[in-house]
C-alpha positions in Angstrom: 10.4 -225.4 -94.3 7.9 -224.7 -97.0 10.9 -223.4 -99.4 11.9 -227.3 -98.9 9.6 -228.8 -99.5 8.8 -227.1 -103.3 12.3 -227.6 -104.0 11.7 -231.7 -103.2 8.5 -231.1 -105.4 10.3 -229.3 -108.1 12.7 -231.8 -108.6 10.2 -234.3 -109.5 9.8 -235.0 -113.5 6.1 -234.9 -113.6 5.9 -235.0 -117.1 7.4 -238.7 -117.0 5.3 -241.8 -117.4 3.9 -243.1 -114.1 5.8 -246.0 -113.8 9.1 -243.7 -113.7 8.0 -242.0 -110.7 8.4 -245.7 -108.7 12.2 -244.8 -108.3 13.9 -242.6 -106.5 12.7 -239.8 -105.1 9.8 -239.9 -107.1 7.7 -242.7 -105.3 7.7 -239.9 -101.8 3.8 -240.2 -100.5 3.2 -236.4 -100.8 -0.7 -236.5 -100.0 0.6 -237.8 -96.7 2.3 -235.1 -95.4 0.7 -232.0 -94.6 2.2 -228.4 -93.3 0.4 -225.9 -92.0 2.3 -222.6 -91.5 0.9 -220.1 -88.5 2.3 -217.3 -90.5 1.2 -217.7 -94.0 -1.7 -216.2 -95.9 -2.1 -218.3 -98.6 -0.1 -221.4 -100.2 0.3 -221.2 -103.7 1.0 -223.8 -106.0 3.9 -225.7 -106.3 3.5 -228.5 -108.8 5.0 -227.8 -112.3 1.1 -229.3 -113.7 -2.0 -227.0 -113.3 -4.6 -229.1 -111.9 -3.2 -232.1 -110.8 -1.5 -230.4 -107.3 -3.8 -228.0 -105.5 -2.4 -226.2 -102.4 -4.9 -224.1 -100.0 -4.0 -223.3 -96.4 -4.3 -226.1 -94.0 -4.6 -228.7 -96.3 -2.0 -231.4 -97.6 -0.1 -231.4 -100.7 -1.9 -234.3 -103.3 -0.6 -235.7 -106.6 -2.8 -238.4 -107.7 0.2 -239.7 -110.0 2.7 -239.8 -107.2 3.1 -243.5 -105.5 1.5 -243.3 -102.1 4.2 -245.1 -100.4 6.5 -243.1 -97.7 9.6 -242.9 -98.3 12.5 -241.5 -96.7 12.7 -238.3 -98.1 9.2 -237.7 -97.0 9.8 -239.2 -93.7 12.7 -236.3 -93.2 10.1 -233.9 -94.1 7.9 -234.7 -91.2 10.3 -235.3 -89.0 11.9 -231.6 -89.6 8.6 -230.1 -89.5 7.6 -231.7 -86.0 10.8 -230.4 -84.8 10.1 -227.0 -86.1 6.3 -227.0 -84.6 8.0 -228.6 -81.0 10.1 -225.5 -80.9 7.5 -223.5 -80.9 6.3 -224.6 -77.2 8.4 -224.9 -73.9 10.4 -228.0 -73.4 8.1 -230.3 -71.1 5.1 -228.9 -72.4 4.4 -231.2 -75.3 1.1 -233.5 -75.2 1.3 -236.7 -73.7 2.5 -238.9 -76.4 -0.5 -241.4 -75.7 -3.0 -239.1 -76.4 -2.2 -239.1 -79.8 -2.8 -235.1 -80.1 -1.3 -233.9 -83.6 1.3 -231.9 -82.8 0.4 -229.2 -85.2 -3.2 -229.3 -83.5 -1.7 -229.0 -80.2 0.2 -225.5 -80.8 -2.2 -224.1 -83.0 -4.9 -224.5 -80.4 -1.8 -223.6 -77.5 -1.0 -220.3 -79.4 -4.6 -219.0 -79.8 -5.7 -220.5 -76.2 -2.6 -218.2 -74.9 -4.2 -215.0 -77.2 -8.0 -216.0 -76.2 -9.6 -213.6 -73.2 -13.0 -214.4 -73.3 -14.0 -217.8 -73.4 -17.2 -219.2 -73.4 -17.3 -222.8 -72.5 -20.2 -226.3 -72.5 -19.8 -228.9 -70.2 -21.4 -232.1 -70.9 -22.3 -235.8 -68.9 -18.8 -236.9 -70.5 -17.2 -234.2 -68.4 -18.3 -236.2 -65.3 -18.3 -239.9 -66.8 -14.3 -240.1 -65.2 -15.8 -239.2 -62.0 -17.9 -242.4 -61.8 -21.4 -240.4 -62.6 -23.4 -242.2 -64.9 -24.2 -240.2 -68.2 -27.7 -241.9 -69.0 -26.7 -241.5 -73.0 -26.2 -244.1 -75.6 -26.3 -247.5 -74.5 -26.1 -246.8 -71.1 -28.9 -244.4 -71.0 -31.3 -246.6 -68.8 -31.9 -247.0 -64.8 -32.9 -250.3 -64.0 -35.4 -250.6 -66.8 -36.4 -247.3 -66.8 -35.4 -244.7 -69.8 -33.5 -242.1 -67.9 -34.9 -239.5 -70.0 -38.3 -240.6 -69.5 -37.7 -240.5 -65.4 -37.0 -237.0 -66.0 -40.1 -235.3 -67.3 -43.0 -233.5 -64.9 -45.3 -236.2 -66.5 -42.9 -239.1 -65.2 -43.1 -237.4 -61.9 -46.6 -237.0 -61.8 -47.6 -240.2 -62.5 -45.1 -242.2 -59.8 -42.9 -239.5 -57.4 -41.8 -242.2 -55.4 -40.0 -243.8 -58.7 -38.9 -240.6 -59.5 -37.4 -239.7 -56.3 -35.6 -242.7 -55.8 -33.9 -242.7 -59.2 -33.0 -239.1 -58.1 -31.9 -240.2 -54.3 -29.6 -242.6 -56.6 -28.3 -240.1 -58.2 -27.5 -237.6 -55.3 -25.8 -240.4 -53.5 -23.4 -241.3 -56.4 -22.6 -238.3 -56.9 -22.2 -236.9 -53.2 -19.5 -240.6 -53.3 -17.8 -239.2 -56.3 -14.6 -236.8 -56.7 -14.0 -233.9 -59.0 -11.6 -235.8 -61.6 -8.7 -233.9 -63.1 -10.9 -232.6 -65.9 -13.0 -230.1 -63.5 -10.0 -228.9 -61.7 -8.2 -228.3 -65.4 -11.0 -226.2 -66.3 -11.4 -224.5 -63.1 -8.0 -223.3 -63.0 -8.6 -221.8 -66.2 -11.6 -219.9 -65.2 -9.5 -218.3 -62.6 -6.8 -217.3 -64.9 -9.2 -216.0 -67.7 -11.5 -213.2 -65.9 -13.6 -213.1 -69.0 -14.3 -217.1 -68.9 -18.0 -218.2 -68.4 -18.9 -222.1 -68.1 -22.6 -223.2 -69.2 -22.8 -226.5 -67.3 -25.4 -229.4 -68.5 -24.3 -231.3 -65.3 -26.2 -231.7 -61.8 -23.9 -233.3 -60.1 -21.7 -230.5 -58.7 -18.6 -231.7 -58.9 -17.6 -228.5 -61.1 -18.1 -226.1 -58.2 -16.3 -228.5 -55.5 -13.3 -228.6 -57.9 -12.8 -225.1 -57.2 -14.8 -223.8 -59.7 -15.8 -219.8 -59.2 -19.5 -219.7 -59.0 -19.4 -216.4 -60.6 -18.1 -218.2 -64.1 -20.3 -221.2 -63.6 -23.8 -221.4 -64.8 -25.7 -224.4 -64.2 -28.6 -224.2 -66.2 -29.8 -227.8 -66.1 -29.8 -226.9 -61.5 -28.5 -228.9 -59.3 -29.4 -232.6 -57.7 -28.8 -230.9 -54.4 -31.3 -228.1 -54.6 -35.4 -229.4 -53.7 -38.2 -226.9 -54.7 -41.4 -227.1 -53.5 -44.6 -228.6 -56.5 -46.8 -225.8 -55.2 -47.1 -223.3 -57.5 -48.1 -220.7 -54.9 -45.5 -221.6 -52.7 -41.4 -220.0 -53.1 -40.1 -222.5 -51.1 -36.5 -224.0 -52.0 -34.0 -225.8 -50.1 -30.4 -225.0 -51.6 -27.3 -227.0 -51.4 -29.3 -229.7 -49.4 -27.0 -232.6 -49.2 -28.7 -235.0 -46.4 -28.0 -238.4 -47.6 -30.8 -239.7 -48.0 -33.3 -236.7 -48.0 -35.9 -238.1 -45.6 -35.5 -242.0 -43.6 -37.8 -243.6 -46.4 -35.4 -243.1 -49.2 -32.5 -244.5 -47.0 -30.5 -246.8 -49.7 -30.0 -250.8 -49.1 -26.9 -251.7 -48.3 -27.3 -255.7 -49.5 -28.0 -254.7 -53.0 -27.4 -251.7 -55.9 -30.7 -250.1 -56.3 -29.9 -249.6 -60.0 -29.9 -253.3 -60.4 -33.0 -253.7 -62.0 -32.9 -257.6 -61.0 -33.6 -256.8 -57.3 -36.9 -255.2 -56.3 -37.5 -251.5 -55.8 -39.0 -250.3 -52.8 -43.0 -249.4 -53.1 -42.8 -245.9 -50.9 -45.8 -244.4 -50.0 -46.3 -240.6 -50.8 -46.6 -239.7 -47.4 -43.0 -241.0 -46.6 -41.2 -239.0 -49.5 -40.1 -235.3 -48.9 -42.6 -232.0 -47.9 -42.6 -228.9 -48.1 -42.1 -227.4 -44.4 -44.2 -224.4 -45.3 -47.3 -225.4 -46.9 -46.9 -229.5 -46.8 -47.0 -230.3 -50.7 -44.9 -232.8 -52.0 -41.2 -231.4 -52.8 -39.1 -232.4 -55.6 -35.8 -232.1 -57.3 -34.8 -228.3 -58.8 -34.0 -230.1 -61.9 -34.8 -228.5 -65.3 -36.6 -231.7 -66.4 -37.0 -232.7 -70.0 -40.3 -230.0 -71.5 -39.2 -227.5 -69.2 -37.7 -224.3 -70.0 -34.5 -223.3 -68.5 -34.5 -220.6 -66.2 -35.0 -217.2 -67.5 -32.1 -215.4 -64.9 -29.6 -218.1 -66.8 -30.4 -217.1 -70.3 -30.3 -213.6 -69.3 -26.9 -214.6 -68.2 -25.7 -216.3 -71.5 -27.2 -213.3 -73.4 -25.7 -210.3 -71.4 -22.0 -212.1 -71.6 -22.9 -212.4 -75.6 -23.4 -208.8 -76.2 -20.5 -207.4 -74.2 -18.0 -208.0 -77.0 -16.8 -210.7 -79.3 -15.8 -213.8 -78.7 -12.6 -215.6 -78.9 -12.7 -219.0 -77.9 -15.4 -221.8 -77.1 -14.4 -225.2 -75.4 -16.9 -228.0 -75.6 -16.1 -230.9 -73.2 -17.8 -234.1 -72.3 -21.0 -233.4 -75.2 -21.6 -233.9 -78.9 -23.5 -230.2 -78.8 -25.5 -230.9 -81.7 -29.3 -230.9 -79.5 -31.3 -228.0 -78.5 -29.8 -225.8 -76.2 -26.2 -226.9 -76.6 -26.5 -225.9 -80.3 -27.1 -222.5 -80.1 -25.2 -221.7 -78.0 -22.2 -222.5 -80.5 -24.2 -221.4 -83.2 -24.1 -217.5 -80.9 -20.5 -218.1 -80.7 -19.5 -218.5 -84.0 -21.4 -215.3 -84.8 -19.3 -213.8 -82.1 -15.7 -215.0 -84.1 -15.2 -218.2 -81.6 -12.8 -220.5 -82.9 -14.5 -224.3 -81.3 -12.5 -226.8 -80.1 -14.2 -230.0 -78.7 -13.0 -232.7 -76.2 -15.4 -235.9 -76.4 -14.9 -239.7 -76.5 -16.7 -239.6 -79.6 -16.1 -238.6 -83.1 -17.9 -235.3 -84.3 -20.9 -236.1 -86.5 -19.6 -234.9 -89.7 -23.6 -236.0 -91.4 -25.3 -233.4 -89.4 -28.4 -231.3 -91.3 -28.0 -227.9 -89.9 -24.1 -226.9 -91.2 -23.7 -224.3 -87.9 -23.2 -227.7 -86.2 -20.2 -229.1 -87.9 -16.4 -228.4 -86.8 -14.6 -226.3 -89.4 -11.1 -225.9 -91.0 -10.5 -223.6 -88.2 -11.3 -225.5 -85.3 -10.2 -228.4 -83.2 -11.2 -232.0 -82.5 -9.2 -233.8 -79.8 -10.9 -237.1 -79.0 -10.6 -238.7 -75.9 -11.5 -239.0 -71.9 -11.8 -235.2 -70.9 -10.2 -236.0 -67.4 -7.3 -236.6 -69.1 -7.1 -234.9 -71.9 -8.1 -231.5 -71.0 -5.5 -230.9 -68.5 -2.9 -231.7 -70.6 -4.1 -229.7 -73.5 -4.5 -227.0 -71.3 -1.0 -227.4 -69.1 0.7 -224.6 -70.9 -1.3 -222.1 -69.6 -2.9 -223.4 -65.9 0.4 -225.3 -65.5 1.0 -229.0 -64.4 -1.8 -230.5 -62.1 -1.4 -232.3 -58.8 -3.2 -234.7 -57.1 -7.0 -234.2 -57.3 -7.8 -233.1 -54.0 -11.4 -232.4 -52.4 
């Protein structure tokens, strides 16, 4: 393929005027194309004038007096070289051509997904968005009138609990409503393919673990909306996997009206009416890791311990941009460990960041998009074809 294309290059007269290079052959839009070859250390260069035509790995052939406009010849070019990189995969398992995935991106990431045995993966809001859980982010990051983020602080708690509680009662019950999407089983077959695969989970909602997910490769260190701790320092009482719907009779939800509908009045409940602790009668509260709290120490004992017991090959980051404190780091560890990243998100990668560790590199992937539908289909090669979301 690459022997091709530097004979096409070759037999271009470079050292004609520019107007000569409108004809023929000549006016093929090289900067447009772009190989990459799996195999190959190092391209060298091809064009007959140093300086103008620079060729490194991964990047696309440029001749700033060549006419941008496509032409055939360069249209054959492509064409042959998709058909080359197709042949590399199984017939069937090409992307879903409305995804728009690069085909070269697609077996690149394919091959070394195939190679990778321990995989460390984030799993952000966005993860859960297809699901019908809100992600309280960007626009959207209000309840009612309420800052979602504010809600979710000690402070916010200490101030009004029965606000707090009934945001979080909102919460529980969407997400107790909701179905693991297509995304969560994706990834959950993985983790049972890949013995070395551990998820680090922003999410509360649990749909991760209801999709099948082994709770030995799942770490959710932001806890769960389902688990209630006691307030009392003094007291070690938790309630785990507490799904009542609502938790106690006062919280019970209004069928006339959303409760997130901030044009409808909330409900003034009295302390007294919101959840206690059976044992020593202090006011209970979500197990959330709330804004200003630390995450617990077990779970970054966890993260640690799988870090030191060799490097690492691969790191998926679904649903999040990653570029806040802790999401950060842990890609940051990664890298150090030889990860290649490769991040599913609706939204494009913020290519101004400050701190450099944060930005996507030549070597690693960006495929935009909803991650219920895009991660499975990335992934299909190796955890096969999905079937009906069932719960």
């Amino acid at each position: 393929m690459l022997r091709n294309f530097r004979r096409f290059v070759n037999s271009l007269d470079l050292t004609r005027p520019e107007k000569e290079h409108s004809k023929g052959l000549a006016s093929a839009s090289i900067s447009a194309f772009s190989i990459r070859e799996e195999n190959s250390s190092q391209f060298q260069k091809v064009c007959r004038q140093p300086g103008l035509c620079k060729v490194e790995k991964n990047q696309s052939y440029h001749h700033p007096r060549v006419d941008r406009k496509q032409t055939k010849a360069t249209a054959a070019l492509q064409k042959q070289y998709g058909k080359q990189q197709r042949r590399k995969i199984p017939e069937g398992a090409l992307p879903d051509p409305a995804l728009e995935i690069p085909i070269d991106d697609y077996v690149s990431f394919v091959t070394h997904l195939k190679s990778s045995k321990r995989i460390l993966a984030l799993l952000g809001a966005g993860l859960s968005a297809a699901s019908g859980i809100p992600t309280f982010r960007g626009a959207g990051g209000f309840w009612r009138e309420h800052d979602a983020m504010q809600l979710a602080t000690p402070e916010a708690f200490d101030k009004d609990p029965s606000l707090v509680w009934q945001f979080y009662n909102y919460r529980r019950h969407m997400a107790l409503k909701a179905k693991p999407n297509r995304g969560h089983v994706a990834l959950a077959k993985l983790a049972g393919r890949k013995p070395e695969f551990l998820a680090i989970s922003q999410n509360i909602d649990g749909l991760s673990l209801r999709a099948g997910h082994p709770s030995s490769s799942l770490l959710n260190i932001h806890g769960s909306l389902f688990d209630i701790r006691c307030t009392n320092l003094n007291c070690s009482y938790i309630s785990l996997g507490n799904d009542n719907d609502p938790v106690v009779p006062a919280l019970q939800l209004s069928e006339d009206h959303d409760i997130s509908d901030a044009h409808f009045p909330i409900a003034s409940i009295p302390v007294t009416s919101l959840p206690h602790c059976p044992q020593c009668a202090s006011l209970l509260r979500p197990a959330i890791v709330w804004f200003g709290e630390q995450t617990p120490l077990s779970s970054r004992e966890r993260i640690h311990s799988w870090l030191d017991q060799g490097s690492v090959d691969l790191m998926l980051v679904v649903g999040t941009s990653a570029t806040v404190w802790p999401a950060a780091v842990y890609i940051h560890s990664a890298r150090l460990k030889g990860a290649r990243i490769a991040v599913f998100n609706t939204e494009d990668p913020d290519i101004d960041v400050d701190d450099e560790s944060q930005r996507l590199r030549e070597q690693d992937w960006f495929f935009k998009g909803d991650a219920a539908t895009i991660v499975p289909d990335v992934l299909k090669e190796v955890i096969g074809m999905l079937v009906e979301v069932q719960d």
